[in-house]
N, C-alpha and C positions, 0 to 999 in steps of 0.2 A: 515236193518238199521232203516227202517219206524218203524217196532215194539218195537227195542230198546229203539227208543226217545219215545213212546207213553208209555211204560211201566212207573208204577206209582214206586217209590224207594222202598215201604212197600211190595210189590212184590218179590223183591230181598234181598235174606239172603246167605250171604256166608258160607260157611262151614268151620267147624272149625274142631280142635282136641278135642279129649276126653281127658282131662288131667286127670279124673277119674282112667284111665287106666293103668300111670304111673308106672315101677316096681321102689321099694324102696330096698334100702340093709343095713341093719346093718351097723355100720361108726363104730364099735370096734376095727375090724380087720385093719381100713385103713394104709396106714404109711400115713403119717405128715411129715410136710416138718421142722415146727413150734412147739416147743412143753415148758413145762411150764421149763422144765430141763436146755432147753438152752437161754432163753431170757435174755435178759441183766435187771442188778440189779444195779439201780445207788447209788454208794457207794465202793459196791465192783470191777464193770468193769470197768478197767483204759478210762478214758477222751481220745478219740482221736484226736491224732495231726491233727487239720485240721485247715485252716480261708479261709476266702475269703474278698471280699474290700466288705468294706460299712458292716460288721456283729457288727463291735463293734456300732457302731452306732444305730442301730437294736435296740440291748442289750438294752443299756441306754434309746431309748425310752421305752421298755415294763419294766423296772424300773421305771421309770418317771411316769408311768400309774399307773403300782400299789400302789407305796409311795403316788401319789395323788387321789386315791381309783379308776380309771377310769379302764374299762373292757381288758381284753387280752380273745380273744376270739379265740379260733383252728379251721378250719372245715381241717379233714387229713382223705385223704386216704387211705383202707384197707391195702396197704405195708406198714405204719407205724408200724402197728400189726404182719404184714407177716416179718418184717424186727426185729423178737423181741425186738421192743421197749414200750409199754404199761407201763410198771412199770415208765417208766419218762414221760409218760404221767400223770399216776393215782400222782406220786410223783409232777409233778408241779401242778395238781389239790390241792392235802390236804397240799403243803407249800405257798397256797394263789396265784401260778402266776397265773394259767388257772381259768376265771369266767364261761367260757362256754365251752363246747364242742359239735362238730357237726360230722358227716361222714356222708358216702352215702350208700347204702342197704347192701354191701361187707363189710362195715367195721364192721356194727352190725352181722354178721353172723359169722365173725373170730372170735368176741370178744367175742360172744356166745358159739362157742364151745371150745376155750379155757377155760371157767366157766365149762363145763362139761364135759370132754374129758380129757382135757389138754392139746390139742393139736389141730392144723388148718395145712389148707394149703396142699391139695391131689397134688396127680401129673395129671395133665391136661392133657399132650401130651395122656398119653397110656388110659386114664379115655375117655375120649372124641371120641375113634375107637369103642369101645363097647358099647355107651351111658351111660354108668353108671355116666358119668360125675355129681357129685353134685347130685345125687339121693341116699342122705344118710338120713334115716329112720327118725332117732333121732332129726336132726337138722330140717329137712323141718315139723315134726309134733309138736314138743314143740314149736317152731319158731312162725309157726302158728296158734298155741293155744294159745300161748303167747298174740298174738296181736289181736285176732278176741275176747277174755276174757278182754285184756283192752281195746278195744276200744269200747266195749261194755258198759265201765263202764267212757268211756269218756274219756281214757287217750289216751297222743302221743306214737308213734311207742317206743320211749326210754322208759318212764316211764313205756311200758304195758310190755316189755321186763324184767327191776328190779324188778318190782311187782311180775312177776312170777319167779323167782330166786330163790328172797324173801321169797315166799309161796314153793318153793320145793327145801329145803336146800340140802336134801339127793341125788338129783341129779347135784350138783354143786359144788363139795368140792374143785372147782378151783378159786370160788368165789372171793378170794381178787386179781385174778390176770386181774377180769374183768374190764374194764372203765365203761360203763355202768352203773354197779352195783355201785361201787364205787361212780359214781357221784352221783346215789341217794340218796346213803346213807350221802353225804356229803353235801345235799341239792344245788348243782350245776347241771345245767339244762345240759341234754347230747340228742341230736337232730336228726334224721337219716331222710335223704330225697334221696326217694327211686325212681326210673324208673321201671316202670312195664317190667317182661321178661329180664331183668340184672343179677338180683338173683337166686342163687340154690334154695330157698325158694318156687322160682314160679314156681318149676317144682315139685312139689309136691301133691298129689291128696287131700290135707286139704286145701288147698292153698283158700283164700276167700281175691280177688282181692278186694271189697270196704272195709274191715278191712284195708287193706296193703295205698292205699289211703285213707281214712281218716284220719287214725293214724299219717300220714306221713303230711297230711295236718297240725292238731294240730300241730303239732313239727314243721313245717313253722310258724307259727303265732308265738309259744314262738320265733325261732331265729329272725325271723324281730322283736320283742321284743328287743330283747337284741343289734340289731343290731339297735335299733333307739338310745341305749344310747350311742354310740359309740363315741361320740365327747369326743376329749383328749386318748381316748384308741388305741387299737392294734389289728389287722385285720392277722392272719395270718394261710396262704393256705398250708398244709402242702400235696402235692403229688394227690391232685385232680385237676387234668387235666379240668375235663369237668363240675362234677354237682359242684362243692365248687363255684369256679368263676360263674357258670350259677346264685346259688342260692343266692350267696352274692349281685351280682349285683341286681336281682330285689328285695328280700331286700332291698336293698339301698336305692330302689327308693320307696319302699313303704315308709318308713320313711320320705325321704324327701317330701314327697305326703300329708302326713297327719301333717307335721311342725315341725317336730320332728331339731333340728339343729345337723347334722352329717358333719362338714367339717373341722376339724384340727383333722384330724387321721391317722397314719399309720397303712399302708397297707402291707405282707409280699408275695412275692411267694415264695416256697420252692421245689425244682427240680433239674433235674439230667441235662436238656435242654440248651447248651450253647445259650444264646440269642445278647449275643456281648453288645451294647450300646443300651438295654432294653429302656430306657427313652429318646430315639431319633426317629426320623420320620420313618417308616415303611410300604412299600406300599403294594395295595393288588397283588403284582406280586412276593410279597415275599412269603414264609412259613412261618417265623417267624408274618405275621399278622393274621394269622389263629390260633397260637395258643392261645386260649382265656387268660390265665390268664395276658399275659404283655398287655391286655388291660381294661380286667375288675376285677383286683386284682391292678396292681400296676398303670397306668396311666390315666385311666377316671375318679374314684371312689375320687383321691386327688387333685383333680383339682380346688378344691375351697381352698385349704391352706395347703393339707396332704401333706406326702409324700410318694411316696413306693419305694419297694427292691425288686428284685431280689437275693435268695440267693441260688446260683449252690452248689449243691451238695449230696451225698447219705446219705439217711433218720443216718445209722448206723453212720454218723460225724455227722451231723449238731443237730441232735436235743438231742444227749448228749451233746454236747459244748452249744447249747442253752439253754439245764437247768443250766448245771454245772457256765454259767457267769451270768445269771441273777440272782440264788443262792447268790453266790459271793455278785453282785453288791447291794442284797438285806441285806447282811448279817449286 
């Protein structure tokens, strides 16, 4: 024990994995859970019967937002994409409702191979006995190159992702079914804020962990951007549990940090999680105060004049009936 404490820390190196070593496999052959054949096309797939209280209210603020030019900004979950919904994603981006989009390293990675593939979303259970889990050739190496090429050249994780899309048309003829791309193309900022070891990306032997944080850095600084213009607009968490609420919240607070005025804004959660009377007292002997978004989506964040919601329900109701009334209410 005497020699432990006296041991200097530059002494001690742990050892690690050789991620060099990594086998990779062709992703042609995969099946796909998710493919470009079945995702829903708003226009043609019927509107689902669905409400819940307090939605139409919702509505009419991110109406209110847009008619008075004030931001509706997404940060949504990989299931949004896993759940074929994208196309009412890209469609409320180019009919003016969505000003920003955000996701977390899962959701740029679906949305990626959907642009080249056509298709996301392996089967986990059986992938994961054999390690091949997410050790797909194509995705972990373009991915890669993608980001470690623009952040080279100074761009965020989103931006170095379209740029190379852009630049290699012939391997993406899935192209218009991606968000990403899309927002580039339609000059709307689209943001990925990544957790190192989360992603199939990082099990990849191209994998260059300061490209993946930096990139991801940049693309924090445009969303606190957008997130200081927030006053009068619309905040809403579509199926991220843990990094949307994480990164909104200290957003929030960088804004208010530097004088930016963010406090008559609604706030949205959007989930499957019954929470009962969301906007009432909640102690920490509960469950429900562990789960981060009924505190830093819907009840600390409007506390100066906003409001939030809670809105229960599966990605496949809620966010066609949320294009399909704000459409509507915009028409």
């Amino acid at each position: 024990m005497k020699n432990m404490k006296n041991r200097c820390c530059k002494d001690f190196t742990p050892k690690t994995i050789d991620l060099g070593k990594i086998r990779s496999y062709p992703v042609w052959d995969r099946h796909n859970l998710v493919d470009v054949d079945n995702i829903k096309t708003p226009g043609l797939d019927p509107i689902p019967n669905w409400d819940c209280p307090e939605f139409d209210e919702l509505v009419e603020r991110v109406i209110k937002a847009r008619l008075n030019d004030r931001p509706v900004i997404i940060f949504m979950g990989a299931h949004v994409i896993k759940s074929g919904l994208s196309r009412y994603i890209i469609s409320m981006m180019e009919k003016g409702i969505v000003t920003h989009i955000a996701s977390n390293g899962a959701g740029s990675i679906h949305d990626f191979e959907l642009a080249y593939l056509g298709g996301t979303s392996e089967h986990v259970p059986t992938a994961i006995e054999d390690g091949s889990f997410g050790m797909w050739e194509e995705t972990g190496a373009w991915m890669n190159e993608a980001i470690r090429q623009g952040y080279a050249m100074g761009y965020g994780y989103g931006k170095s992702l379209a740029c190379y899309i852009e630049n290699n048309p012939d391997r993406f003829p899935h192209s218009d079914d991606c968000i990403v791309y899309r927002a580039y193309k339609m000059g709307i900022p689209a943001t990925y804020h990544v957790t190192m070891g989360t992603d199939i990306i990082h099990q990849h032997a191209l994998v260059d962990f300061a490209a993946l944080g930096g990139s991801s850095g940049i693309d924090f600084a445009i969303f606190c951007r957008s997130i200081s213009e927030l006053e009068g607009g619309v905040f809403l968490n579509i199926g991220s549990a843990v990094t949307g609420a994480e990164v909104f919240l200290k957003a929030l607070s960088i804004g208010r940090n530097q004088g930016y005025k963010i406090e008559k804004i609604t706030t949205a959660n959007f989930d499957i999680i019954p929470l009962g009377d969301y906007r009432g007292h909640v102690g920490d002997d509960h469950f429900h105060y562990y789960y981060r978004p009924r505190k830093n989506i819907i009840n600390r964040p409007t506390s100066l004049g906003g409001k939030g919601f809670y809105i229960e329900g599966d990605h496949k109701d809620t966010i066609p009936n949320l294009y399909d009334r704000v459409l509507r209410g915009l028409a």
